[in-house]
C-alpha positions as CSV (number, residue, x, y, z in Angstrom):
1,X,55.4,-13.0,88.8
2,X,52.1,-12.0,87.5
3,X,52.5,-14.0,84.8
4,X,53.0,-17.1,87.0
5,X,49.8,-16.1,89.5
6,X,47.5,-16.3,86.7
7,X,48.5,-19.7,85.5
8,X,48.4,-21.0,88.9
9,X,44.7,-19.9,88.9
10,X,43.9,-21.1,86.3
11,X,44.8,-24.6,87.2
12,X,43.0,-24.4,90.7
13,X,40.1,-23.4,88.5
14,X,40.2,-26.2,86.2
15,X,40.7,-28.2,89.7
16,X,37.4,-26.9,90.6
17,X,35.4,-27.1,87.6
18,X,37.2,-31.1,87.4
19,X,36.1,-31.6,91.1
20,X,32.7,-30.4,90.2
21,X,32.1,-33.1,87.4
22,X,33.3,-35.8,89.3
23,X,31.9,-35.5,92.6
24,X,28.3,-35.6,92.4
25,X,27.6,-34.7,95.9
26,X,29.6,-31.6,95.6
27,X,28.3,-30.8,92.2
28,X,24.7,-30.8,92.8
29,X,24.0,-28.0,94.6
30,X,26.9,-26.0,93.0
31,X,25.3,-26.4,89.3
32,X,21.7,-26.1,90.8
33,X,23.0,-22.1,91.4
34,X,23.4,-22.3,87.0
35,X,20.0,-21.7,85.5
36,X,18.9,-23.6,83.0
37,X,19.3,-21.3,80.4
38,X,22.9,-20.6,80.9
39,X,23.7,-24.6,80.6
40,X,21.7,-25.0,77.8
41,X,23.8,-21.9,75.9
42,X,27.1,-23.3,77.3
43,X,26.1,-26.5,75.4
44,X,25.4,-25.4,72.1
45,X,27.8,-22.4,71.9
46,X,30.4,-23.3,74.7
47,X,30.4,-19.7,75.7
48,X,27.4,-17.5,77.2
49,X,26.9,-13.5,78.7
50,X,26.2,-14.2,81.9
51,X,24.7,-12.3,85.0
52,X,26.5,-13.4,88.3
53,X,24.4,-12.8,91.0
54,X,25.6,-12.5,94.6
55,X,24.0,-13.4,97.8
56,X,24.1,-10.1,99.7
57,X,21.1,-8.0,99.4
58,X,20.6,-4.3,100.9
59,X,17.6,-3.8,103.5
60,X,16.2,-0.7,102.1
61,X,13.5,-0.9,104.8
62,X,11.1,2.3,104.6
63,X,11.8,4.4,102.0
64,X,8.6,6.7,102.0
65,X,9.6,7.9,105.5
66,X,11.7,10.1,103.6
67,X,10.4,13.9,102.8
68,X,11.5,14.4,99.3
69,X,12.8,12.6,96.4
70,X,16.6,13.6,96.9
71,X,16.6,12.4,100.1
72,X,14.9,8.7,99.3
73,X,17.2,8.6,96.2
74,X,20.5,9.7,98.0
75,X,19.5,6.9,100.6
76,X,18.9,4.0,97.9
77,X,21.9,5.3,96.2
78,X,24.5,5.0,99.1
79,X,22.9,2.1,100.3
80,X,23.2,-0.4,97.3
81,X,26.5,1.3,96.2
82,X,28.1,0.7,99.7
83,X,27.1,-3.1,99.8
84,X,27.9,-4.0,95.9
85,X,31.2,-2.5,96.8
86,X,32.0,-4.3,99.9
87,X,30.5,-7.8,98.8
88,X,31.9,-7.6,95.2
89,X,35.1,-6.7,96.3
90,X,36.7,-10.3,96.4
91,X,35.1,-11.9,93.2
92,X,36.2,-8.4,91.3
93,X,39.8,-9.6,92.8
94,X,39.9,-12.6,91.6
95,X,38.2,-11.7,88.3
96,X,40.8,-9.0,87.8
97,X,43.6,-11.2,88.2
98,X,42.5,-14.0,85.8
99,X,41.7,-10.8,83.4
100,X,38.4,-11.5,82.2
101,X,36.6,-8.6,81.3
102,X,33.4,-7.8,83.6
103,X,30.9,-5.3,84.5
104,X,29.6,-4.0,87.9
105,X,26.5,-3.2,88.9
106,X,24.9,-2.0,92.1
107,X,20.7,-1.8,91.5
108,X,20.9,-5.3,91.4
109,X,24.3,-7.2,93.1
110,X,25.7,-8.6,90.1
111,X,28.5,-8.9,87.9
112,X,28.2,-8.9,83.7
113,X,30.6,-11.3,82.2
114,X,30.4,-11.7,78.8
115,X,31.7,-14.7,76.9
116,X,32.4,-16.3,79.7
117,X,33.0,-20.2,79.1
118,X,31.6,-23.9,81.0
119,X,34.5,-23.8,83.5
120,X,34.6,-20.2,84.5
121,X,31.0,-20.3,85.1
122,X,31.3,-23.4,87.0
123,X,34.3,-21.7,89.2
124,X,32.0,-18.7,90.0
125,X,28.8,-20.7,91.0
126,X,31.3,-23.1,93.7
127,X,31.5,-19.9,95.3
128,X,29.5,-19.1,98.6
129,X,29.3,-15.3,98.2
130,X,27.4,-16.1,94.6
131,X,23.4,-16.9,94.8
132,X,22.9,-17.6,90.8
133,X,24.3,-17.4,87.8
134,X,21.7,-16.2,85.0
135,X,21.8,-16.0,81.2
136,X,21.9,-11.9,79.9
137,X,20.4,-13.1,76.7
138,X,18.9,-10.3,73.8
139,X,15.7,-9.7,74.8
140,X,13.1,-8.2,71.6
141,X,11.2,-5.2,72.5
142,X,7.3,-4.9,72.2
143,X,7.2,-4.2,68.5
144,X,4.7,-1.0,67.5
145,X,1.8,-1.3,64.7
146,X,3.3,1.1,62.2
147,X,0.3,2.9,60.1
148,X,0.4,4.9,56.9
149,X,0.8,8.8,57.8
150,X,-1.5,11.2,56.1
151,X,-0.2,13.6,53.7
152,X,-1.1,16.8,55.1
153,X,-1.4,17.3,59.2
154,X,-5.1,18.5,59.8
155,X,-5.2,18.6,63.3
156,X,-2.7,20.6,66.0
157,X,-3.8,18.4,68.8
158,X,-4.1,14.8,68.0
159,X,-7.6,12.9,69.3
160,X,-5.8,10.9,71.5
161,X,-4.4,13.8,73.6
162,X,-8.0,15.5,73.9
163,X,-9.6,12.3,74.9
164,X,-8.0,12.5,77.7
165,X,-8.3,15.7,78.8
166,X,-4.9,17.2,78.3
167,X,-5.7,19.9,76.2
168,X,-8.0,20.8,79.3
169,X,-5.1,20.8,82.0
170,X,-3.2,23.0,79.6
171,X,-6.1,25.8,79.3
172,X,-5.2,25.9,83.2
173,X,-1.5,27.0,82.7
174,X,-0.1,23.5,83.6
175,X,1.6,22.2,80.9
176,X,4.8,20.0,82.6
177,X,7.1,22.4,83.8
178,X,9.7,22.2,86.5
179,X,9.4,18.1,85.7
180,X,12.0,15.9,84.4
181,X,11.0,12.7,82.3
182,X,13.7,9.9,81.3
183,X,13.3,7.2,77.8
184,X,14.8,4.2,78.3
185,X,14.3,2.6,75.1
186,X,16.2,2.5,71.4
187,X,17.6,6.3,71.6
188,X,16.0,9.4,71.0
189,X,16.7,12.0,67.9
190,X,17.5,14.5,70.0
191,X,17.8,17.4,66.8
192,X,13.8,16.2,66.1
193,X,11.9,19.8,66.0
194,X,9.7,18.2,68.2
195,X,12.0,17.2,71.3
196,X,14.9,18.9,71.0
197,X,14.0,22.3,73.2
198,X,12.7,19.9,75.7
199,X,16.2,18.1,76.4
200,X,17.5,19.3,79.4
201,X,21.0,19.2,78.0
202,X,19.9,21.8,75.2
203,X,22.3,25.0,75.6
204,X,19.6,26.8,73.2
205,X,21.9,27.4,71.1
206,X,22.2,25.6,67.6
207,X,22.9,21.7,67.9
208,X,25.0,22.6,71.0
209,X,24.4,20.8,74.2
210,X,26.2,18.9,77.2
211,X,25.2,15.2,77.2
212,X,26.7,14.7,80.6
213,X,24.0,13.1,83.1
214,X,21.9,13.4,80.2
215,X,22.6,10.9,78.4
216,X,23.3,7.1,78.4
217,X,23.9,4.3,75.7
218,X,24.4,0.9,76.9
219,X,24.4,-0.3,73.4
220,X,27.4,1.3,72.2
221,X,28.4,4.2,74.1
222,X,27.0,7.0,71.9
223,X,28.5,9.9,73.1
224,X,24.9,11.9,72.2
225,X,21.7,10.9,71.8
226,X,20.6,8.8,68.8
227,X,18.1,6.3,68.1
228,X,18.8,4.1,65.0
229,X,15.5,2.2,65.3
230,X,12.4,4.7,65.6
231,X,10.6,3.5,69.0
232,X,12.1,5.6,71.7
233,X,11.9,8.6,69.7
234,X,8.3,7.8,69.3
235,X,7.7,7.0,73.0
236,X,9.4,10.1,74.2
237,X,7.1,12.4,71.7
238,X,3.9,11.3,73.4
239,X,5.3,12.2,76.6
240,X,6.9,15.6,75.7
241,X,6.8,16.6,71.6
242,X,5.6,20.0,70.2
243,X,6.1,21.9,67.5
244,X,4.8,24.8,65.6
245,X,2.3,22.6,63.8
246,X,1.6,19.7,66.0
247,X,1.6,19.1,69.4
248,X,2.0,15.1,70.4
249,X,3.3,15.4,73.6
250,X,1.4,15.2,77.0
251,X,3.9,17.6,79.3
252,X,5.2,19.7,76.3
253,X,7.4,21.7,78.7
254,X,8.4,18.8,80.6
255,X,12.5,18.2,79.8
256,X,13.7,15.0,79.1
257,X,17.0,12.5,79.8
258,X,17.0,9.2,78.0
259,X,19.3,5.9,77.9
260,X,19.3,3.3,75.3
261,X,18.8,-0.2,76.3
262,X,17.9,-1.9,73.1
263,X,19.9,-1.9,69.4
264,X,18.8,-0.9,66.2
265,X,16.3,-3.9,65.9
266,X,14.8,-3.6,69.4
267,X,16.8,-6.0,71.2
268,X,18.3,-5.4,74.6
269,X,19.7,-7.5,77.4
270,X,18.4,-7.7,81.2
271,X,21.9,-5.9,81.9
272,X,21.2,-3.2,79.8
273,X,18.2,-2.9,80.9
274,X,19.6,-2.3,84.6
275,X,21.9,0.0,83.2
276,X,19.9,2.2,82.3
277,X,17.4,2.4,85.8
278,X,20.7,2.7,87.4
279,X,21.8,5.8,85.5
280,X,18.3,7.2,86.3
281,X,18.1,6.3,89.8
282,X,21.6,8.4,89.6
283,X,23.0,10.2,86.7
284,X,26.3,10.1,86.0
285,X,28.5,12.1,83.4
286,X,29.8,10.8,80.1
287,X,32.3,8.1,80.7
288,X,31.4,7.7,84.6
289,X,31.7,4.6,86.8
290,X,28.0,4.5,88.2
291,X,29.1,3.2,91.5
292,X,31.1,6.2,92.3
293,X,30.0,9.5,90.1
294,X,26.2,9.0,90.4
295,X,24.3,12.1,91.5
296,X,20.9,11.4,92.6
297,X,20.3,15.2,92.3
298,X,19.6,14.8,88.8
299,X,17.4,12.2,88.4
300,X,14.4,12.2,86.6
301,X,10.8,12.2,88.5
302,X,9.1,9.7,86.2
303,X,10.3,6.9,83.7
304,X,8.7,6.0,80.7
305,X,9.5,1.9,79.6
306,X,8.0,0.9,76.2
307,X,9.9,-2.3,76.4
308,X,9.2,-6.0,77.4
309,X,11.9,-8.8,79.0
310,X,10.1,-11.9,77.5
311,X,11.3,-15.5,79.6
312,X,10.7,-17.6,76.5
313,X,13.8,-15.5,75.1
314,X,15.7,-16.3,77.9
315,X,14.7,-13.6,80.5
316,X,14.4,-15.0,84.3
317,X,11.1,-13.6,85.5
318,X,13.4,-12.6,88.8
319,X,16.1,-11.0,86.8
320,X,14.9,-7.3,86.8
321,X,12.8,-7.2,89.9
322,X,14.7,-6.1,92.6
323,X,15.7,-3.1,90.0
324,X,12.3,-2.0,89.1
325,X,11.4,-2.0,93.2
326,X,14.4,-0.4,93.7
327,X,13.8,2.5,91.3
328,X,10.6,3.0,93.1
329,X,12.1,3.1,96.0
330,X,14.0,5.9,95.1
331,X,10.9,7.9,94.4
332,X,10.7,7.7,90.9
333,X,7.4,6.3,88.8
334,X,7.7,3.2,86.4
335,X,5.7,3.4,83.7
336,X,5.6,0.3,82.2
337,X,3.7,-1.0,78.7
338,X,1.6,-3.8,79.6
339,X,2.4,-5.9,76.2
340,X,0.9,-6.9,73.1
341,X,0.1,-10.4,73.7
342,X,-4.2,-9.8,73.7
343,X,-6.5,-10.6,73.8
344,X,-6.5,-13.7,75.9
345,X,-6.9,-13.0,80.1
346,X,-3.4,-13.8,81.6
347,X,-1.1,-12.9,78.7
348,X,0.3,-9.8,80.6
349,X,3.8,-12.6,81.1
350,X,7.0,-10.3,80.5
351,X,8.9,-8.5,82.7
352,X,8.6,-5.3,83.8
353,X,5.0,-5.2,83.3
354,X,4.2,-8.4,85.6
355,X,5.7,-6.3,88.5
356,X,3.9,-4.4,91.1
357,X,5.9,-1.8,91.4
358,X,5.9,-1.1,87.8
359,X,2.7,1.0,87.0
360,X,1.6,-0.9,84.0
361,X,-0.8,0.5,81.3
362,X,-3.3,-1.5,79.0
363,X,-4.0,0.1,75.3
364,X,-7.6,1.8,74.4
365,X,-8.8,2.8,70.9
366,X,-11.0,6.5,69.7
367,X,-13.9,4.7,70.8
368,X,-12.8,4.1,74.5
369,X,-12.5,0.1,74.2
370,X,-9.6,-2.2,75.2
371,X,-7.6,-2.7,71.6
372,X,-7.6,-6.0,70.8
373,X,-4.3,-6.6,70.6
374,X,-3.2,-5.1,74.5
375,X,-2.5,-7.9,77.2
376,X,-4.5,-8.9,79.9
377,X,-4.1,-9.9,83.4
378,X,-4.2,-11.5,86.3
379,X,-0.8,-11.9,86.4
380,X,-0.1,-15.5,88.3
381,X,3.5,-16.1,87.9
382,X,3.9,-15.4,91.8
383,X,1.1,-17.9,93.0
384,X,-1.6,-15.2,93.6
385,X,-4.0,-13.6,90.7
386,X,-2.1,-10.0,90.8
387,X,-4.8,-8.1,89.3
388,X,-3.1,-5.8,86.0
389,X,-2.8,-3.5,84.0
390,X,-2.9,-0.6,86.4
391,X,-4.8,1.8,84.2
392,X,-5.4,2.0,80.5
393,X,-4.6,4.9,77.7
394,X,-5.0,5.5,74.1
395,X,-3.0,3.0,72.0
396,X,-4.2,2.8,68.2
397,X,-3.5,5.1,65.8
398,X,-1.0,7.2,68.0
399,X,0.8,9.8,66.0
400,X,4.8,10.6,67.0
401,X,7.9,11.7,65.9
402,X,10.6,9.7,64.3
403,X,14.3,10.1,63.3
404,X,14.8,13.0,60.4
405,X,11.8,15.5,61.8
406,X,8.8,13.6,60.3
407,X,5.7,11.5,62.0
408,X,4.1,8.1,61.9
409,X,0.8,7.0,63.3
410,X,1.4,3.5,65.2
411,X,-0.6,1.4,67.9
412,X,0.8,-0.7,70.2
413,X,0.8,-0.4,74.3
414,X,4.4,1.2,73.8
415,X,2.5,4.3,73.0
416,X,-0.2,3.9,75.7
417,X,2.4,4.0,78.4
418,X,3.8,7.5,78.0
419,X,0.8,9.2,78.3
420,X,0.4,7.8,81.6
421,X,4.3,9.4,82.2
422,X,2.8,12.3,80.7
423,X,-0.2,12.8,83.3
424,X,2.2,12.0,85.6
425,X,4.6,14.9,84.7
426,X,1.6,17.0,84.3
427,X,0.5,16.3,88.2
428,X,4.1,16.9,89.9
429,X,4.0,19.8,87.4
430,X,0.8,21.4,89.4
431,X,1.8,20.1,93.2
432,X,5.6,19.7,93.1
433,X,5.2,19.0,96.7
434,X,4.3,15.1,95.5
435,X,7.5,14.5,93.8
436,X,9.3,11.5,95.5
437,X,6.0,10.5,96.6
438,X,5.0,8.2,94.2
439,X,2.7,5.9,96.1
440,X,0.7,8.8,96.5
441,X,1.0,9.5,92.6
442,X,-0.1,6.1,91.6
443,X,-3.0,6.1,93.7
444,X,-4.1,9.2,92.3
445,X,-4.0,8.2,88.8
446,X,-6.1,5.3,89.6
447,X,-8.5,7.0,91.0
448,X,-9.2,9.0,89.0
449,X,-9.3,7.2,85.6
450,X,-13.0,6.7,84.0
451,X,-13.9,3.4,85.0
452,X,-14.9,0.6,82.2
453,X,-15.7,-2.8,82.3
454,X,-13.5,-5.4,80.7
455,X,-13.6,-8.9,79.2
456,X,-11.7,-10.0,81.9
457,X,-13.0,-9.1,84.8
458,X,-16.1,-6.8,84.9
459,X,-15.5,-5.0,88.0
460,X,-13.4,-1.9,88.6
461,X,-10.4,-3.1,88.6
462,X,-10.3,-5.4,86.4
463,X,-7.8,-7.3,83.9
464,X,-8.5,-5.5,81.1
465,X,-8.8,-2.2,81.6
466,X,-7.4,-2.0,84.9
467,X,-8.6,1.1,87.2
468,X,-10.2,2.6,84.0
469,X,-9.1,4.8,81.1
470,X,-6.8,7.5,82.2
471,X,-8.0,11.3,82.6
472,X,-5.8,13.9,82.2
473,X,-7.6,16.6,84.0
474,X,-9.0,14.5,86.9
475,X,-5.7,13.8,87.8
476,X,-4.2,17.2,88.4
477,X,-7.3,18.2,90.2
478,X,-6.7,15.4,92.8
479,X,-2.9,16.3,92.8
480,X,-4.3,20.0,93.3
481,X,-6.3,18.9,96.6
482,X,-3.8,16.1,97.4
483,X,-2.2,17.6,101.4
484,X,1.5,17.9,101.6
């Protein structure tokens, strides 16, 4: 019998996808809901990922109202998980019983398909309770200037860290505690002597820890942390490394959770992406279905993303929005690298940096300049002249741990970004009572950066340097003063 059901839908699928090509009328506005991108894949290779997009969207209407973090995440949360559930439930029917394999998601209302061919995706676009139908192509991350390391360490603290003043909010006893920090980038070498006592699944004990909520890989299910390329062990080092003989991170005694959204060459995929804000927005175990096992409760306070969603490889500028906003939403700062595409004005393009609820951060050099190489603003995709990067930080010559316990010095605005997610961890570290608040977080951070003028835009702010070059210890004194 169940045999017999799914050739007979088959056939009133082919009907469809038949009815579709010949009737013009009809088939107009159904294939107008297929992007580009996805016909022009089906063309080539027959077959394509695909992002299915429904039409119902939560209200999450004022999320700030809310007094702490838990309670705005527990609200996003059980919000978006209640409508994906409902609204999916019919299309994950029907999916189910033609067995193609698919992946829910909730941050954004969407289901993963992946080799899905011309007359499935036709099917799914005829029907009214689907808005779009988007290619999940592999996206290449912003790609780091590796540099020569020197032979022998001759410095505990690197430049970059005392240029801004963190070595000066440590002398006060603040140093990141109490503050939880997420990765989501290639993987992290969790056994690195630099990161490893700052993992928050660390028993302490030997190479013994518990992964669960900890620990996500999109990429291949890892059941512990890895990173086959280099770049989000790096990242994560500038936000919380330390060792006996060198001290890279920001928050030292911050503790970290990652996800990996990107293989061992830097690629990723706008669902992977997703993936991994959702497991941050709520954590779930090993194994878990995020729609059901998430715990808010364990999410992290600020999110460093070294990583860039390019359109000309296929990524909608739309596609990750509604996540990033969402993620704010549930109290948690984006940090977001503003790109590598300098120096011409306008050439921040990529998501997540072109968003404004990502907090995006421009690269600066030893001698407090814009490095040449870090994008600019305004951003215009959205018909205004969306003034960006946020704030600058040191991006040249920024030394960090890698796989297998040794350094390298690179430069890129991949490094610049976590010590902004550093400061960050840094100022809920010293006023815990601004965690969840993260409007009030951002606004502090501009603030209080040393103003420069840029070559795009002169005044403060401008596109080059944004708000200014970040300081370290300006910004805990303002979270100090900031009231409850």
């Amino acid at each position: 019998m169940r045999g017999n059901r799914w050739i007979l839908t088959v056939i009133a699928l082919l009907g469809v996808a038949y009815a579709l090509t010949v009737h013009g009328e009809r088939a107009a506005p159904v294939l107008s809901k297929i992007k580009p991108s996805v016909h022009a894949a089906l063309a080539v290779q027959k077959r394509a990922d695909v992002l299915v997009i429904l039409k119902e969207k939560a209200r999450l209407g004022d999320t700030p109202r809310f007094a702490t973090q838990l309670e705005r995440g527990r609200y996003v949360y059980e919000t978006l998980t209640q409508i994906a559930r409902r609204s999916q439930h019919a299309l994950r029917q029907e999916l189910d019983a033609q067995g193609v394999s698919y992946r829910a998601h909730y941050l954004v209302n969407m289901i993963a398909i992946p080799n899905a061919d011309a007359n499935l995706v036709r099917a799914l676009a005829a029907r009214d309770d689907v808005a779009r139908i988007e290619l999940n192509p592999r996206v290449k991350a912003l790609s780091p200037s590796y540099e020569l390391e020197q032979a022998q360490q001759t410095t505990y603290i690197p430049w970059n860290l005392t240029l801004i003043n963190a070595d000066k909010v440590w002398e006060l006893g603040i140093t990141g505690k109490g503050v939880i920090v997420a990765g989501a980038d290639t993987g992290v070498d969790w056994l690195h002597p630099a990161l490893i006592n700052q993992y928050r699944g660390y028993s302490g004990e030997d190479e013994i820890a518990d992964h669960n909520y900890n620990w996500f890989d999109t990429v291949e299910s890892s059941p512990e942390p890895i990173d086959p390329s280099a770049h989000g062990t790096l990242t994560l080092g500038v936000v919380v490394g330390t060792e006996e003989h060198l001290r890279t991170g920001v928050a030292f005694e911050s503790q970290w959770i990652a996800c990996r959204n990107m293989d061992f060459d830097g690629y990723g995929t706008p669902e992977r992406y997703i993936g991994c804000m959702e497991f941050f927005l709520a954590p779930f175990p090993l194994g878990g279905d995020p729609m059901t096992q998430g715990d808010p409760s364990k999410a992290p306070q600020v999110i460093n993303n070294s990583w860039g969603c390019p359109p000309h490889e296929g990524c909608e500028p739309d596609t990750l929005k509604e996540a990033v906003e969402r993620v704010r939403a549930g109290g948690m700062l984006f940090v977001a690298a503003a790109g590598n595409e300098g120096p011409s004005c306008s050439s921040i393009n990529d998501p997540p940096a072109i968003y404004e609820a990502a907090f995006t951060v421009g690269a600066t050099t030893r001698d407090d300049t814009i490095a040449r190489f870090s994008s600019r603003g305004p951003v215009t995709l959205w018909g205004t002249e969306q003034i960006e990067p946020d704030v600058s930080a040191p991006g040249v010559s920024i030394r960090g741990p890698v796989p297998g316990g040794s350094y390298l010095s690179v430069g890129g605005t991949s490094l610049a970004a976590p010590h902004v997610a550093g400061i960050a961890a840094l100022m809920l570290s010293a006023a815990p009572h601004l965690k969840g608040r993260v409007e009030v977080l951002e606004e502090l951070i501009r603030q209080t950066a040393i103003p420069k003028a840029g070559d795009c835009g002169g005044d403060r702010p401008n596109n080059s340097f944004g708000w200014g070059r970040v300081d370290a210890l300006a910004a805990v004194k303002a979270a100090l003063e900031a009231g409850d």
